[in-house]
C-alpha positions in Angstrom: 16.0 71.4 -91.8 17.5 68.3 -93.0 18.0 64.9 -91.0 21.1 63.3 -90.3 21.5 59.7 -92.1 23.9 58.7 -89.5 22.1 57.3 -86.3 22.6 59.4 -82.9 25.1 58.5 -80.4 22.6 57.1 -77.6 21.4 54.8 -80.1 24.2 53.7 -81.9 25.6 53.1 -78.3 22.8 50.6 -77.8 23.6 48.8 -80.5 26.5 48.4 -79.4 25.8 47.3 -76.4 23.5 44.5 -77.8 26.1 43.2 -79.9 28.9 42.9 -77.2 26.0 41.4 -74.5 25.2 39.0 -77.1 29.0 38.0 -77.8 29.8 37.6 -74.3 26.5 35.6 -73.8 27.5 33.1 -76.4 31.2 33.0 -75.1 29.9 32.7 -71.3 27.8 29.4 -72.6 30.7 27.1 -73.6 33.0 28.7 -70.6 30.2 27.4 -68.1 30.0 24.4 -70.3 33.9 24.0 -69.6 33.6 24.7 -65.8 31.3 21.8 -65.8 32.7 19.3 -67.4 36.0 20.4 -65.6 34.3 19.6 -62.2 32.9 16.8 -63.1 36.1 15.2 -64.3 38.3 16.0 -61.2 35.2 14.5 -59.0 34.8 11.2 -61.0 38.6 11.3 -60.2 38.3 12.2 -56.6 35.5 9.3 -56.2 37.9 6.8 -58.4 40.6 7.4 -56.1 39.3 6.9 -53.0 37.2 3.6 -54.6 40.2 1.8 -55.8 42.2 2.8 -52.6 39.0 1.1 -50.2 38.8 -2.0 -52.4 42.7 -2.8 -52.2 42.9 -5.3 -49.7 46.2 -4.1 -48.4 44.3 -1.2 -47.1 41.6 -2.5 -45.3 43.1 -2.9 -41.8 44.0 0.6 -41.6 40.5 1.6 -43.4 38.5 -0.9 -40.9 40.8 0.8 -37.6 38.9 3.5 -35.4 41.0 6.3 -34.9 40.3 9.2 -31.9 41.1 12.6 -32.4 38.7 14.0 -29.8 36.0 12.0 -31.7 36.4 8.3 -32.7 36.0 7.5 -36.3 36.7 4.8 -38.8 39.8 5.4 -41.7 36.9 4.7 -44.2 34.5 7.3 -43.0 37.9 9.8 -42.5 38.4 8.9 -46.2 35.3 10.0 -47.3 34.8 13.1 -45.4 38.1 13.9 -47.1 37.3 13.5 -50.5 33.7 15.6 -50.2 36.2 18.2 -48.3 38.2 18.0 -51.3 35.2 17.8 -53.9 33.9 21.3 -52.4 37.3 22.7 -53.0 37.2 22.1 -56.2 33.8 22.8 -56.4 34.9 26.7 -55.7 38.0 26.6 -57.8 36.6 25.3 -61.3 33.5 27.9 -60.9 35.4 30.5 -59.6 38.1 30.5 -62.5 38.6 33.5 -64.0 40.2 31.6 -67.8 39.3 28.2 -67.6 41.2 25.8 -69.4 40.7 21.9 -70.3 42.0 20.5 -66.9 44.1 17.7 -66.9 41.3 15.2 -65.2 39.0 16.2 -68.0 41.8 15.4 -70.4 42.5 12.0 -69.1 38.5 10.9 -69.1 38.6 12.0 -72.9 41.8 9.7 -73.1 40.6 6.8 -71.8 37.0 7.4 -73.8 39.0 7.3 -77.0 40.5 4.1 -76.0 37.3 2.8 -74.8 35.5 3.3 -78.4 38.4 2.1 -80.3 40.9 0.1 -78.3 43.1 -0.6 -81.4 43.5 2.5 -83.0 43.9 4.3 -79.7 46.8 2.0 -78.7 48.5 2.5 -81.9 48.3 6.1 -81.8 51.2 7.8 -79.8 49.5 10.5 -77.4 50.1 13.6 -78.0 52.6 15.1 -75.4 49.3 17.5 -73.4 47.4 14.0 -73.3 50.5 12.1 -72.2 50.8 14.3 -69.8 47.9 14.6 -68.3 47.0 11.0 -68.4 50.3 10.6 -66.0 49.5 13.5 -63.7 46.2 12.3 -63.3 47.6 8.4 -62.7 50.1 9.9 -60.1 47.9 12.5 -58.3 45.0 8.9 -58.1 47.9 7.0 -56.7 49.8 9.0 -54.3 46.6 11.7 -52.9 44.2 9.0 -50.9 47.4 7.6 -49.6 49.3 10.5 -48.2 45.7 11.8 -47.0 45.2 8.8 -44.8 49.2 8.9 -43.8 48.5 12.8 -42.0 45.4 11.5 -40.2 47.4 8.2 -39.2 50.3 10.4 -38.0 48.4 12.7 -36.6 46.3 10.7 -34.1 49.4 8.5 -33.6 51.1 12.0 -32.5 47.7 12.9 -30.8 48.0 9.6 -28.7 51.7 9.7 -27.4 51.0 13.2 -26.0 48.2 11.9 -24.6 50.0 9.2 -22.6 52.7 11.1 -22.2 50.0 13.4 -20.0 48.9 10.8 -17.9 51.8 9.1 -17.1 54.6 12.2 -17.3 54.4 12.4 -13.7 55.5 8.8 -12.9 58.7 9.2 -15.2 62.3 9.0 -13.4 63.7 12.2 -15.7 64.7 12.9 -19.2 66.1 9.6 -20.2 62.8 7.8 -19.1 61.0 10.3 -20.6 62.7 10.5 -24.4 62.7 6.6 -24.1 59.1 6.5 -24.2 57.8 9.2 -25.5 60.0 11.6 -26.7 61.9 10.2 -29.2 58.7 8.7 -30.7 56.5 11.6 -30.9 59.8 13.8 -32.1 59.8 11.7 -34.9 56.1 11.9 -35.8 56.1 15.7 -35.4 58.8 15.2 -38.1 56.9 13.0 -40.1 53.8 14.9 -40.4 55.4 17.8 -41.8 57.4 16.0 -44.3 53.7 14.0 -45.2 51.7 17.1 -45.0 54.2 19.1 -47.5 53.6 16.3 -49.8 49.8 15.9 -49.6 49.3 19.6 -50.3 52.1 19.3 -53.7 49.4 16.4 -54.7 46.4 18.0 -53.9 46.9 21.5 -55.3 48.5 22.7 -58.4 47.9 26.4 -59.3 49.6 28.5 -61.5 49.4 31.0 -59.0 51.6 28.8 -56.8 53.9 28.6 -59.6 53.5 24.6 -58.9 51.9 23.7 -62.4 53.4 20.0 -63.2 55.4 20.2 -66.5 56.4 17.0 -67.0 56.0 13.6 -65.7 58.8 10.5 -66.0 58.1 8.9 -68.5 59.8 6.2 -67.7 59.3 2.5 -66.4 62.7 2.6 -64.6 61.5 6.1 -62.9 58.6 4.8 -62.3 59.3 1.0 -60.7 62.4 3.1 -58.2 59.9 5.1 -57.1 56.5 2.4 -57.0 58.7 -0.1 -55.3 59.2 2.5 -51.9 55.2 2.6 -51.3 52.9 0.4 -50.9 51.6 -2.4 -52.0 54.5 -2.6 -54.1 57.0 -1.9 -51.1 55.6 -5.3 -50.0 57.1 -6.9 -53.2 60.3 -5.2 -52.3 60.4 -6.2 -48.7 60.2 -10.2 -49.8 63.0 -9.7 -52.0 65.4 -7.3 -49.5 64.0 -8.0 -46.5 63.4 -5.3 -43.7 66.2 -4.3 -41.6 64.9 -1.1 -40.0 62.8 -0.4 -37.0 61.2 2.8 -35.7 62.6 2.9 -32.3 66.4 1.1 -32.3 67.8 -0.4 -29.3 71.2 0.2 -28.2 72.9 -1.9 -25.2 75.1 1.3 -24.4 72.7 3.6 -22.6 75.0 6.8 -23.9 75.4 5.2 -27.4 71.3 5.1 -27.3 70.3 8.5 -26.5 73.1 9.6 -28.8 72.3 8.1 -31.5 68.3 8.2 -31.9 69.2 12.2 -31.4 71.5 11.9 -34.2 68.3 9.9 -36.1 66.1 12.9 -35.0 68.5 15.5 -36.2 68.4 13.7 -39.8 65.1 13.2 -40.1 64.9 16.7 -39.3 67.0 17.8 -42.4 64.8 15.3 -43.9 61.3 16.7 -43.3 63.4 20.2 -43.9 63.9 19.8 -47.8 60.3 18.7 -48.2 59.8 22.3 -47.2 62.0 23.7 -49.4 60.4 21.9 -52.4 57.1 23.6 -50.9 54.1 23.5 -52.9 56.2 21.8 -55.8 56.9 18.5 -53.5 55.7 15.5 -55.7 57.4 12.0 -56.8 58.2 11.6 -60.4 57.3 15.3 -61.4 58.8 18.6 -62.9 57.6 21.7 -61.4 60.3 24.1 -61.4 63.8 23.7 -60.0 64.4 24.1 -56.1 67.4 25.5 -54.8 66.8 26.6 -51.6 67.2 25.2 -48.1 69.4 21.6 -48.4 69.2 21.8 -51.9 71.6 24.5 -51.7 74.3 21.8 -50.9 73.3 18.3 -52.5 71.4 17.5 -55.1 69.3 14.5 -53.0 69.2 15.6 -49.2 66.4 13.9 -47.9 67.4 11.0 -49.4 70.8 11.0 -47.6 69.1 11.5 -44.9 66.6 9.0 -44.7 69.3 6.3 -45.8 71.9 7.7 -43.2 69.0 7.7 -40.6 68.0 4.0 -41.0 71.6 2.8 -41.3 71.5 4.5 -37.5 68.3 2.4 -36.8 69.2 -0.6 -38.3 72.5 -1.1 -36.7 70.9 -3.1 -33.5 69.6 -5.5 -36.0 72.8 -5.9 -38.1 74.4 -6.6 -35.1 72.3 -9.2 -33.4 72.2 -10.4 -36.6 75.8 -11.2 -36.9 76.0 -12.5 -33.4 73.3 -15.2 -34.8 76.1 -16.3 -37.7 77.6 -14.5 -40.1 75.3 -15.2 -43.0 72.8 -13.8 -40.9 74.9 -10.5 -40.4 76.1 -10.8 -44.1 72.0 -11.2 -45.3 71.4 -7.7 -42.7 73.9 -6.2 -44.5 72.8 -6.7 -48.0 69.1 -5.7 -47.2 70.2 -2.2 -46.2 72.5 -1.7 -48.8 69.4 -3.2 -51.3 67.3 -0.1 -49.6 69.9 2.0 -50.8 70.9 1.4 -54.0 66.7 1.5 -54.4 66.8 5.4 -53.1 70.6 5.9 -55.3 68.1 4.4 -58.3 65.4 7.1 -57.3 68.0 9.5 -57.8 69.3 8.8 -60.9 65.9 8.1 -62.9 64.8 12.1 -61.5 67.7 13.4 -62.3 67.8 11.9 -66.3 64.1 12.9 -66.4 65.1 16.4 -65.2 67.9 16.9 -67.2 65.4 16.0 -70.3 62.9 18.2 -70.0 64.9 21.2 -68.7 68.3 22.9 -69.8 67.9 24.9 -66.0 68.5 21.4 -64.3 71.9 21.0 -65.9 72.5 24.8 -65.0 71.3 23.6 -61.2 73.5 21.0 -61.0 76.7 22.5 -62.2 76.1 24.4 -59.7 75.2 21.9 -57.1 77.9 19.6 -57.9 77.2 17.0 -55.2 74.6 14.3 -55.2 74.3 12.7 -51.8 77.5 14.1 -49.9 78.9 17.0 -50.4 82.9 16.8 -51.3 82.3 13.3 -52.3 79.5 12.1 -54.3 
């Protein structure tokens, strides 16, 4: 009986086997390697972040304040429980991905080793439009994460301190008014804040393409840039020397009706405010394109929370625009101009998003022929 020259199923089957185990085993190497190097950028960024934002010095009061949320702590040591929170996160995400790709942190370190080793020839060299873009996302996210981190905890213990008063002393109040004077229409407008701050943290903090929330784009652009820079600090501070600061948190109206009237009418905007932060969802970021919005206020206008905001503190700022003009009328005439400077900075804002949009996406244009209306619907 003759032997077959062709080798048996079970054996050519292990072959086979061996040569797929050994391909996957030399793929799996450089994917781990990836995962790694992945993790270690975002962390170096994480622990960047959080150092530049403890060694500016127009941080260190809140940094050095104890804060009491059922345990005291300092802003420094909240700060760094936050970013190992944030670390372990990532930890899980960059291990646990199922196609890794270069992330953008890891792109941005290879940047700025480039530039390290040959200053000249890197600043020559026009990035290419992956690097550009991650070196801004990472830039942005480094900027905007350890501040808006600190801003929920701030709000939140702030929040977590009203009610608390507002326990121990609601049962000396005379009725509603005495009540929303002191407490309610503060602590309304926290509530408010924290969601429109929280909404935000979380668009800086995650990007996932199963969110749909991958950044596509960042502005380019110094003008985008400086409009939006020049509303946060430390560069607000810059602002404020050159506007002034007309607004206050809780305004004070001689005519008793006049004030409960209008800090509900400040509550009601803020609300719509905090509202289309919600809307944006996980896509809510400065300077950024992630996918156009439509829903909820956007539906409308083009800007709504920055009608809002502006319509809000020309409500709040109207005590001081007053008592300012009863002082002289360059006084009342200086008021003025610093809340119209505010905004023409937020109308700015507007304008630099909306040519960056328009550039990077034909679905923008689409959106706002649609949406015809910038800040008021029927007239601008």
């Amino acid at each position: 009986m003759r032997r077959s020259l062709r080798p048996q199923r079970p054996a050519l089957a292990c072959v086979e086997a061996l040569v797929t185990s050994a391909d996957t085993s030399a793929r799996a190497v450089p994917m781990l390697s990836l995962r790694l190097l992945n993790l270690a950028a975002s962390i170096a960024t994480v622990a960047a972040a959080c150092a530049i934002y403890w060694a500016a010095p127009y941080n260190h009061q809140q940094l050095d304040a104890r804060y009491d949320a059922g345990a005291s702590f300092s802003g420094t040591q909240f700060l760094v429980a936050a970013a190992l929170a944030y670390s372990a996160a990532l930890t899980v995400y960059f291990l646990a991905a199922r196609d890794p790709v270069s992330a953008k942190t890891l792109r941005f370190w290879r940047v700025l080793a480039r530039f390290a080793r040959s200053p000249g020839t890197s600043s020559a060299r026009r990035l290419e439009p992956g690097d550009r873009l991650a070196v801004l996302s990472t830039i942005l996210k480094a900027y905007f994460g350890p501040m808006m981190v600190m801003w929920v905890m701030v709000s939140l213990t702030d929040a977590l301190a009203l009610v608390s008063a507002l326990a121990s002393e609601g049962s000396s109040m005379g009725g509603f008014r005495s009540w929303f004077d002191q407490f309610g229409y503060l602590l309304l407008l926290r509530l408010i804040l924290i969601v429109d701050v929280l909404w935000f943290t979380a668009g800086y903090l995650i990007e996932l393409p199963a969110l749909g929330n991958e950044i596509r784009s960042v502005d380019p652009t110094w003008t985008g840039w400086l409009a939006a820079l020049l509303c946060y600090p430390p560069f607000n501070q810059l602002t404020v020397a050159i506007l002034g600061s007309e607004l206050t948190e809780l305004p004070r109206f001689d005519n008793p009706v006049a004030q409960l009237v209008l800090c509900v009418m400040i509550l009601v905007l803020m609300g719509i405010y905090a509202s289309a932060s919600v809307a944006l969802g996980s896509k809510a970021s400065n300077l950024t394109h992630r996918g156009i919005v439509t829903r909820g206020p956007y539906r409308w206008i083009r800007h709504p929370a920055y009608t809002c905001k502006n319509m809000a503190w020309w409500i709040g700022s109207a005590p001081l625009v007053s008592v300012a003009f009863a002082h002289s009328t360059a006084a009342g005439l200086q008021a003025l101009a610093s809340v119209a400077g505010w905004t023409l900075l937020y109308v700015l804002r507007a304008l630099t998003e909306e040519e960056h949009l328009r550039g990077v996406d034909g679905d923008y244009a689409a959106y706002c022929a649609k949406v015809r209306w910038r800040f008021v619907p029927g007239l601008f």
